[in-house]
Backbone as JSON, one array per atom type, in Angstrom:
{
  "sequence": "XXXXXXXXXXXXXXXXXXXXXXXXXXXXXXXXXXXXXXXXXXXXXXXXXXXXXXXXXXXXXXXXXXXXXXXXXXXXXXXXXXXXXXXXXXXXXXXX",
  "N": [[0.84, -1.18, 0.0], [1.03, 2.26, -1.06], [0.75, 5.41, 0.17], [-0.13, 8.06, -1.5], [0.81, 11.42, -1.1], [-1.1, 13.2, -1.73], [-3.17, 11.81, -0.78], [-3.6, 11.99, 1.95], [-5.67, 13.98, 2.43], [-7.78, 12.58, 2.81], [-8.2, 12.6, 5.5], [-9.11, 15.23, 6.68], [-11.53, 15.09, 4.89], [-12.72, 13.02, 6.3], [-13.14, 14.76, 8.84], [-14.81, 16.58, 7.85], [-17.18, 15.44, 7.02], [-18.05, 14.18, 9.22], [-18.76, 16.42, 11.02], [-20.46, 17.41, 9.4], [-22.81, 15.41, 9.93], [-23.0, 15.77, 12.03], [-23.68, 18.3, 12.68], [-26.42, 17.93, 11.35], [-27.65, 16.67, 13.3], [-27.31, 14.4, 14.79], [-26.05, 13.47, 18.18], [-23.18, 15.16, 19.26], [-21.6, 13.42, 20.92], [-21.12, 10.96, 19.42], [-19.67, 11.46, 17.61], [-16.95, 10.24, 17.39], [-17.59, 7.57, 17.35], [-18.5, 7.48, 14.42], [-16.88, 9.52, 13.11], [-14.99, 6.81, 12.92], [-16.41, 4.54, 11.73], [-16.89, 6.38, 8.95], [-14.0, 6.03, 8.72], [-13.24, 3.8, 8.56], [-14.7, 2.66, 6.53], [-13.62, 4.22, 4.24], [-10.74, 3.02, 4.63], [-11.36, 0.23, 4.16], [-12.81, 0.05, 1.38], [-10.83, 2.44, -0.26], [-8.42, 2.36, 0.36], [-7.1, -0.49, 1.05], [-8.8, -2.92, -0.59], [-8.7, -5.78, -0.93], [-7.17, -6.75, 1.02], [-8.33, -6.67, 4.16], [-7.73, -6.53, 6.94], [-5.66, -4.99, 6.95], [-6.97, -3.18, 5.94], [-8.74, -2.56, 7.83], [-7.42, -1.51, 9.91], [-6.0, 0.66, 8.64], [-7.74, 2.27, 8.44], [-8.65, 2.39, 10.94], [-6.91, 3.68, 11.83], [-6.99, 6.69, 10.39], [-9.39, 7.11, 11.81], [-8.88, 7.43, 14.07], [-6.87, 9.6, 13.91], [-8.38, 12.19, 12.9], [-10.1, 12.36, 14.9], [-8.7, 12.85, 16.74], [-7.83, 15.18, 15.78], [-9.67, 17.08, 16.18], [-10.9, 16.79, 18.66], [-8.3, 17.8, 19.7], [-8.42, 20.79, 18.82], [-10.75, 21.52, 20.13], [-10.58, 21.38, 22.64], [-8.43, 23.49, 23.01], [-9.95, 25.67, 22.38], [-11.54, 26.03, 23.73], [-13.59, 28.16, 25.68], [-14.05, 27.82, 28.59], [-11.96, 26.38, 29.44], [-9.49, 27.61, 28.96], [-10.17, 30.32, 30.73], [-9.78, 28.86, 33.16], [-7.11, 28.09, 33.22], [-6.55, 30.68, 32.49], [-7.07, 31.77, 35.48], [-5.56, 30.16, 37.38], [-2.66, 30.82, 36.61], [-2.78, 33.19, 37.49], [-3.59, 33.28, 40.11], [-0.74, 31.72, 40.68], [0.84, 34.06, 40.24], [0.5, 35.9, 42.28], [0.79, 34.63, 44.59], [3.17, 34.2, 44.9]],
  "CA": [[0.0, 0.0, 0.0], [1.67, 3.19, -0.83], [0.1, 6.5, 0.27], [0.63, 9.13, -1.83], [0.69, 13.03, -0.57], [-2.94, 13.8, -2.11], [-3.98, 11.15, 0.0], [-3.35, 12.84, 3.39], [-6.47, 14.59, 2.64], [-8.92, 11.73, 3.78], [-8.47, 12.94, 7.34], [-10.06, 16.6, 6.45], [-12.95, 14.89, 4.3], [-13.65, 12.42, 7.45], [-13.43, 15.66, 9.85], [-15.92, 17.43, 7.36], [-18.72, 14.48, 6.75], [-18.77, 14.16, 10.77], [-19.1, 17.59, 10.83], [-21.81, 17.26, 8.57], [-23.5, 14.29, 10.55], [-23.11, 16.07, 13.98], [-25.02, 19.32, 12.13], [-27.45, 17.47, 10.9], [-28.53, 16.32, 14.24], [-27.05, 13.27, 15.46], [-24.96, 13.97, 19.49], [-21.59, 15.42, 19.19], [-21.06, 12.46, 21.73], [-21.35, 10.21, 19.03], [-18.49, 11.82, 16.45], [-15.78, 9.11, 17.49], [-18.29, 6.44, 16.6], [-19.14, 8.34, 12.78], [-15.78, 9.09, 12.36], [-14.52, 5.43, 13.07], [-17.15, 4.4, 10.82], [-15.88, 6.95, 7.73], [-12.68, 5.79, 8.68], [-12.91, 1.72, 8.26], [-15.37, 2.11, 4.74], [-12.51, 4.71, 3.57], [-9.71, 2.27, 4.74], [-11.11, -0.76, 3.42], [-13.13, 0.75, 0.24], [-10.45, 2.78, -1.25], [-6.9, 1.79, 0.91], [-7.37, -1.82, 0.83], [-9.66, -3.61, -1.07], [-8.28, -6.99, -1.48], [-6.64, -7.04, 2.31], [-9.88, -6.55, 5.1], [-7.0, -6.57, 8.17], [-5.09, -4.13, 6.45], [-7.99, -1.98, 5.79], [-9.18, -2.23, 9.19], [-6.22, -1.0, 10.9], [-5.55, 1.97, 8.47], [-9.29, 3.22, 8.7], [-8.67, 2.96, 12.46], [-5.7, 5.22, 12.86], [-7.34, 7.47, 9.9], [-10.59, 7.83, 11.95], [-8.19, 8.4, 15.2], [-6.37, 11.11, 13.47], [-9.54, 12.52, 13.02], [-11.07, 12.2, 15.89], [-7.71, 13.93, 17.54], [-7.95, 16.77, 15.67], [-11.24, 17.77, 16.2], [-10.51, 17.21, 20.24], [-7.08, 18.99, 20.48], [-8.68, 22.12, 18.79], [-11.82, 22.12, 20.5], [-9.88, 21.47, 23.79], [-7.57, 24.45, 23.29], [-10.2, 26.8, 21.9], [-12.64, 25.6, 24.69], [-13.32, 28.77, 26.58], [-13.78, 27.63, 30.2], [-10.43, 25.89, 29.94], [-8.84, 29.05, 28.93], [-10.64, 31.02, 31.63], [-9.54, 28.18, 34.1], [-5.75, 28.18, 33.17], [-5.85, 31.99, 33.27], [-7.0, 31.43, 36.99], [-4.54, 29.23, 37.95], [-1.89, 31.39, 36.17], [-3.03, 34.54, 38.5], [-2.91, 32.74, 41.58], [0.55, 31.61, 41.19], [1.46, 35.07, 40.74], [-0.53, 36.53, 43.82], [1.55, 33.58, 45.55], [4.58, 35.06, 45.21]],
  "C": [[0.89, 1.24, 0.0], [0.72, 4.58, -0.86], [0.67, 7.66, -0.02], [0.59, 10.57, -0.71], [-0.69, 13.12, -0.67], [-3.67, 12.91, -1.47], [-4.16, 11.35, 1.52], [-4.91, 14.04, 3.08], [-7.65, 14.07, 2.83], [-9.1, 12.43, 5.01], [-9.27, 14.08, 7.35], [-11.55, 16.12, 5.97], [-13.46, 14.07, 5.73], [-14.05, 13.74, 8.2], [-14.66, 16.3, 9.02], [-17.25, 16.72, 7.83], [-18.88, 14.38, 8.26], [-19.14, 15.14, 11.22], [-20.37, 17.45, 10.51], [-23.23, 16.39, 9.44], [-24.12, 14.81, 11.55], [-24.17, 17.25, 13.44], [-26.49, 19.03, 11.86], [-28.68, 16.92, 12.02], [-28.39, 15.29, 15.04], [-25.55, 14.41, 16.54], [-23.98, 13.8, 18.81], [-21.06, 14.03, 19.96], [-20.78, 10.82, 20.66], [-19.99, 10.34, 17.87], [-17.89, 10.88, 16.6], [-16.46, 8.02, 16.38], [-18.25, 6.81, 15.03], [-17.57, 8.21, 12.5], [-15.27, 7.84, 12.31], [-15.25, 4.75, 11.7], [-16.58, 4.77, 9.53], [-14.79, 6.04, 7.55], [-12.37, 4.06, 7.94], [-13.78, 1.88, 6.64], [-13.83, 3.03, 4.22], [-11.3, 3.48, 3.28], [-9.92, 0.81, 3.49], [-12.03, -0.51, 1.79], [-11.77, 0.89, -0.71], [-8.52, 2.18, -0.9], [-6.71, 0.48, 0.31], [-8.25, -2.65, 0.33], [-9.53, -5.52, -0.92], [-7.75, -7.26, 0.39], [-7.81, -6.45, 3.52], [-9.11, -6.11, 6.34], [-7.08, -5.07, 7.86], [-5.77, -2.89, 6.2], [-8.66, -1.3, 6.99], [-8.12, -1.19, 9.93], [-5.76, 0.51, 10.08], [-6.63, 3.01, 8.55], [-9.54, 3.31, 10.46], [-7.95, 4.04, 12.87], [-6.51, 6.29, 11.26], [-8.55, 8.03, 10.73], [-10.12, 8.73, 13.45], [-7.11, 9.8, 15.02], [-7.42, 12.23, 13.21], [-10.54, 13.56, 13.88], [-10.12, 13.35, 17.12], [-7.72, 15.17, 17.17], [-9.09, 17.6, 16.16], [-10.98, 17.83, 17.68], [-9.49, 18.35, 20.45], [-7.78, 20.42, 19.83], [-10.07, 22.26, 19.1], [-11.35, 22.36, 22.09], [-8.86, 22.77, 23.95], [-8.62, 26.27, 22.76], [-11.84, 26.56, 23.02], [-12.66, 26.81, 26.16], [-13.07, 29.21, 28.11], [-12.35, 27.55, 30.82], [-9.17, 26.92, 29.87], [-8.86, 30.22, 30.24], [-10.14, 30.12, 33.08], [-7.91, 28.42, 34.26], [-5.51, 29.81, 33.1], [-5.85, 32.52, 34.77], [-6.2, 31.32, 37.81], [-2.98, 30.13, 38.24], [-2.02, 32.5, 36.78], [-2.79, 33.82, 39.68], [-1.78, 32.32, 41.75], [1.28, 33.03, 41.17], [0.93, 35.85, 42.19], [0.29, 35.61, 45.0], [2.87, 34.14, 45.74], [4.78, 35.93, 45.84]]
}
């Protein structure tokens, strides 16, 4: 299986269509699941056809690349947690 460059852009189309899914009305709590999903028909669809393992396992880490992005930038643009760590970050100065 060789993955070109232009193929590094699965991970954006999964993040979109779950996007899409979660808009549409189905719980945000559910994205992992959707993307996972995307991820294994992508893998074994267009990755692997002929190998089912092989397809499994690259539509898993495609739906967990995914699934990470969409966390680490909702986790860093997640305003509580911002408002919490500027908290924190005042009270150690006030400590001094």
């Amino acid at each position: 299986m060789n993955i070109e460059i232009y193929d590094i852009s699965v991970i954006p189309l999964i993040i979109f269509l779950t996007k899409v899914v979660t808009d549409l009305g189905l719980s945000k709590k559910f994205a992992p699941l959707i993307s996972l999903v995307f991820g294994l028909a992508i893998g074994i669809g267009y990755y692997s056809p002929d190998n089912i393992l092989k397809g499994i396992i690259t539509g898993v880490f495609l739906a967990a690349s995914s699934v990470g992005f969409h966390s680490g930038t909702k986790n860093v643009y997640n305003e509580e947690h911002v408002q919490s760590f500027m908290k924190k970050m005042k009270n150690k100065d006030v400590d001094k």
